[in-house]
N, C-alpha and C positions, 0 to 999 in steps of 0.2 A: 525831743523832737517828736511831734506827733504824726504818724504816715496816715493816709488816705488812700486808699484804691479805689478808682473808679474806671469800672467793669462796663467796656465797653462790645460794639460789632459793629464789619463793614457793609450789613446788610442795612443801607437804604443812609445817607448821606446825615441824616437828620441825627441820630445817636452818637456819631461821633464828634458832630458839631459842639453837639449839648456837652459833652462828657470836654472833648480840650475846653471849653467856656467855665466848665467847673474847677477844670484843673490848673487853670489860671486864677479864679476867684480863691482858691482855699492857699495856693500860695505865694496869694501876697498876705498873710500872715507868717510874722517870721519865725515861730515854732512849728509850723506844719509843712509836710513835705505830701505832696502829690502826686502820685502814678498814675497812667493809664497801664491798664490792662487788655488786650483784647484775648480772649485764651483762645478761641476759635483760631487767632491767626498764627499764635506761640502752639499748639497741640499741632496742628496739620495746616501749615502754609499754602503748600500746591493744593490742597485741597477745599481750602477757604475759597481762595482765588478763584476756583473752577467755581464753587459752589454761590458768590457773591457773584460771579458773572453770569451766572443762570440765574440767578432770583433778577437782577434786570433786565437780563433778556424777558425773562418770564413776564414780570410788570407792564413792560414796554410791547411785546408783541404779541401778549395772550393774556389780555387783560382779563375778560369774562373766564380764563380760567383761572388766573390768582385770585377774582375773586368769590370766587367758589371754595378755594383752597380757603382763603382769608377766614372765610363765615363759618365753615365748618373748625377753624383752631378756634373761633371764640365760642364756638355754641357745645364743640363735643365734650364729654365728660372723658374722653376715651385718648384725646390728643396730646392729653401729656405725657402719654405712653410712646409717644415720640423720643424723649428725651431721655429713655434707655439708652440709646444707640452714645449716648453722651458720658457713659461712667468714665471713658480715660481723661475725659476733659474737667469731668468731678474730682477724678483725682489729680490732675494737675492745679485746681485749684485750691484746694486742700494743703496743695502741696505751699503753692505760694503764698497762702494765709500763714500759716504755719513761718515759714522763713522772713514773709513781712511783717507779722504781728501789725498788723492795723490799730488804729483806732475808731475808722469806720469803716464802712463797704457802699460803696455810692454804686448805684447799675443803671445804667440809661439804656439797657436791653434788657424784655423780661423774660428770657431762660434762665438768667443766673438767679433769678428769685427760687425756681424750679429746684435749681442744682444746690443752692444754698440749703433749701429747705430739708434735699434728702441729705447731709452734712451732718445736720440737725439731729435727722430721728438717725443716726446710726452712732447719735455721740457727741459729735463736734463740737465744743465748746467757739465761740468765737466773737468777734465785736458785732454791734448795730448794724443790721443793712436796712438800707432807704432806697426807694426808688423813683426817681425822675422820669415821668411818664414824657415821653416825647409825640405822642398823639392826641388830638384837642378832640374831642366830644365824643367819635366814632370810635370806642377808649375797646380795644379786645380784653379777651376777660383776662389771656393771660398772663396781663398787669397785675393783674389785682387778685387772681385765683389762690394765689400762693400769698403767705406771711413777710411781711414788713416793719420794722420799727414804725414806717410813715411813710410815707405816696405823696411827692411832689407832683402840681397839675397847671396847665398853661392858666385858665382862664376860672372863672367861677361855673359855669356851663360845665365844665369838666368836673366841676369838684359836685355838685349837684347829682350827676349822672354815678358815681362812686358811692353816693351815700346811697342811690336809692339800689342800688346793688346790693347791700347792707354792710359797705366796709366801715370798719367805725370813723366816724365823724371828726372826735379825734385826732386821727391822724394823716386829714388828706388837709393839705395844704396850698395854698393857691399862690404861687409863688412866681407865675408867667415861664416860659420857655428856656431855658438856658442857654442866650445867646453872647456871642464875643461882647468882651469890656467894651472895645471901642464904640458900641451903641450907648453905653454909659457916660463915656468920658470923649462924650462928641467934641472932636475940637473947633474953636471957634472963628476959624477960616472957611468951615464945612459951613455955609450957611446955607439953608435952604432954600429950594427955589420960590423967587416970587408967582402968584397964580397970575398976574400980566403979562410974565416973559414968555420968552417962547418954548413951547412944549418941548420939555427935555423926556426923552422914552429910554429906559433900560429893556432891553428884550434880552432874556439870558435863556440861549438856546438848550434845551436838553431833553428835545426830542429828540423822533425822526426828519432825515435832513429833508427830505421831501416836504414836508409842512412847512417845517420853518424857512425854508426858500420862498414859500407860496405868503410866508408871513412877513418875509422883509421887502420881498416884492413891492407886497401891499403898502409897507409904512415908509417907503422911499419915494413913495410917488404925490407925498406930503409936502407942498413948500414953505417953508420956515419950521419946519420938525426939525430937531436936534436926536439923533440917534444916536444910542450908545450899546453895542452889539458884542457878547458876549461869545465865540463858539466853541469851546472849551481847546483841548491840546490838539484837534485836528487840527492840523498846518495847513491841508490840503483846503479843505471846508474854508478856513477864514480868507485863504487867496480867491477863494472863489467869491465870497462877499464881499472883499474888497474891491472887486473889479466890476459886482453886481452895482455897488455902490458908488463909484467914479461916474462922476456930471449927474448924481440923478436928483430930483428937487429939492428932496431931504438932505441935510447935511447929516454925515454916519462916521462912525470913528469906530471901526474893528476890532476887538482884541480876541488875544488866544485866552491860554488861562490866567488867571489871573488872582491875588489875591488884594486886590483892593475893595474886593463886593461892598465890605460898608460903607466904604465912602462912596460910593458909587450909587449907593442906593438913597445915602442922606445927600446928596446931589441932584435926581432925578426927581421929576413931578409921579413918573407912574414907573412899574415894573410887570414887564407882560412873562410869565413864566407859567411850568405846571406847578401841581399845589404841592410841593412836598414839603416836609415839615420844616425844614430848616429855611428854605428859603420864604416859607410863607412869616414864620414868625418875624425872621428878620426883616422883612418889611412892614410888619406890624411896627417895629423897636426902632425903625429907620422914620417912622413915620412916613414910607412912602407907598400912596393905595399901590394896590395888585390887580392886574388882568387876569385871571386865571386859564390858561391854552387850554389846561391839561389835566385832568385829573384820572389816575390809577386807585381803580375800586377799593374798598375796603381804608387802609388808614389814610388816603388823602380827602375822601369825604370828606370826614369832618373839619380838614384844614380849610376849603370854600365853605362848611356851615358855619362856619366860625367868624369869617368875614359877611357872610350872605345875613345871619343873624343881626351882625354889629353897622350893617351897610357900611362897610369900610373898603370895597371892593366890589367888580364883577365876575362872571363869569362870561367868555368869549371863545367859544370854540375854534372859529373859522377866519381866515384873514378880513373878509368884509363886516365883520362881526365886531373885530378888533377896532378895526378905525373907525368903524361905525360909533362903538362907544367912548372910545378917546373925545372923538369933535363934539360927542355929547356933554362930556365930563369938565371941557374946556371950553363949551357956550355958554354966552350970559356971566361975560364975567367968571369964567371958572365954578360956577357956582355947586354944581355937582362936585366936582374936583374936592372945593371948600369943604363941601361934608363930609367928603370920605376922611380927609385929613383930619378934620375936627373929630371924629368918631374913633379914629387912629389913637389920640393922645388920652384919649381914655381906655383903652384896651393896651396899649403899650407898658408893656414893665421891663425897663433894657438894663435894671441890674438884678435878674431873678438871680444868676451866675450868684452872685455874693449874697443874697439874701438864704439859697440853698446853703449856701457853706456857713453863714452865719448860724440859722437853726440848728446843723449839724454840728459845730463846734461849743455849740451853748449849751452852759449847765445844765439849763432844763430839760436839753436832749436824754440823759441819763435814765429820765423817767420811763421815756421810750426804750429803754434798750432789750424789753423781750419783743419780740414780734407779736403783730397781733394778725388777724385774720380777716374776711368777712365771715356773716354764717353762711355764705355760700364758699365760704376757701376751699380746697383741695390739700387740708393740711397734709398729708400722707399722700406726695404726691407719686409714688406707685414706682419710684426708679429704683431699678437694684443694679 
């Protein structure tokens, strides 16, 4: 049986999307066995929890400082010196290389590239690490600073910006975002919606509640809108949208959390959200455009240049914004709508999950199995 770790963190929704999507693609092969990892949460639990609760506060109410914070991890030479403060968690994973004997190391976060690296220069013997970059264009450096077998990348735009970084060529592969199977194995009840019916909207709340009140305000006062309104485990939040929603023109269906998002999203004409990685890809893979609310400086950039590039979406800040570009998207025939879709089925790759774990399982992987660098790496990444 061959095991897999993939080396996960709760820092920002989109990494551990990516990492269960992989760890369902590698096994359904029946000699491979699959673990997640997160060590952050297994070294210091209460302290993870505090410290992923602060990196979203942070995101969400002080954005101009994260991303200050952001620019300087990609530009300092100085900010891997960060991830001193990480030897116990180096040694806890040393410890569990060691006791799992892997046959690869998958990390869809890039500190463990960091930690692996300094493994390396103090000795470590150990299998192939790859990395699944979970950011589309706006790529920080330290994905890529540190040594890898190979660097998985959403888009070709992504893998472009890599090379001219000078990581070798090589080894960045384009292999789309690591989303759930079931964008692959769309079932064939899920059919999509016609651009004549009536406009089906997914708005998945994950702002502040003050916007998104002012946002559903706005898309309720639509008649013949179909709404479909997402507001995660507040209880309190969704009674209050369900009663915002009772007699108003739009017809709205409420939910708390939920896990149906993919079908929900291959159901829907459009999906009004901020741009964070998981959910932008997924509606790449759902084939359904995106509205963009929301975007958090530094890695959700690139998630709207990526549609903004591909015109497969907008961006819409403001409630009058929002519906202002829906009735655009849906005049004439849909016709806008049309292109975003069309543009969608070209950028869509909704089985990268199994294509990542296929490369990784194939012989030719072997060839890759030392790390290689860019000539900008930070091979000696400075942690004792």
């Amino acid at each position: 049986m061959k095991k897999v770790l993939i080396l996960t963190a709760g820092y920002g929704e989109g990494h551990n999307s990516a990492a269960r999507a992989l760890q369902a693609a590698f096994n359904e092969y029946p000699d491979v066995s699959a673990e997640l990892v997160d060590l952050f949460a297994l070294r210091a639990p209460r302290l993870n929890e505090i410290s992923r609760r602060g990196y979203l506060k942070l995101i969400n109410t002080a954005p101009t400082v994260w991303s200050t914070l952001y620019r300087w991890l990609d530009r300092s030479p100085r900010a891997p010196a960060m991830f001193r403060t990480l030897a116990s968690h180096r040694r806890l994973l040393a410890e569990i290389i060691r006791a799992k004997n892997p046959t690869a190391l998958v990390s869809t976060y890039p500190v463990y590239g960091w930690l692996l690296n300094r493994l390396r220069a103090d000795g470590m013997k150990f299998c192939p690490h790859y990395t699944v970059i979970t950011d589309a264009i706006t790529i920080n450096s330290l994905w890529y600073r540190t040594p890898a077998a190979a660097w998985f990348v959403t888009d070709h735009d992504s893998a472009a910006y890599l090379r001219q970084q000078a990581v070798p060529a090589d080894r960045v592969h384009v292999s789309g975002f690591p989303v759930a199977l079931a964008f692959a194995d769309r079932p064939a009840h899920l059919v999509p919606p016609s651009p004549g019916s009536a406009p089906r909207i997914l708005f998945m709340i994950n702002s502040a509640r003050g916007p998104a009140l002012r946002i559903v305000r706005e898309l309720l006062k639509q008649p013949g809108w179909r709404l479909t309104i997402t507001a995660g485990r507040d209880e309190a939040f969704r009674n209050e949208l369900q009663l915002l929603a009772a007699g108003a023109p739009a017809q709205a269906e409420v939910l708390g959390w939920t896990d149906r998002i993919p079908q929900l999203l291959m159901t829907h004409h459009v999906v009004i959200s901020k741009a964070g990685g998981a959910t932008t890809q997924e509606s790449i893979n759902a084939l359904c455009p995106m509205l963009i609310s929301q975007i958090v400086p530094g890695q959700e950039e690139g998630n709207y240049e990526l549609l903004r590039r591909h015109e497969a979406g907008a961006l819409a800040t403001t409630p009058e914004e929002i519906v202002t570009t829906l009735q655009r998207a849906f005049a004439d025939d849909a016709t806008l709508w049309r292109r975003w879709r069309a543009n969608l089925e070209r950028l869509a790759r909704p089985s990268a999950a199994r294509e990542i774990a296929a490369r990784v399982l194939s012989p030719a992987a072997c060839a890759f199995a030392q790390p290689a660098g860019s000539r900008a790496a930070v091979v000696q990444s400075g942690l004792s």
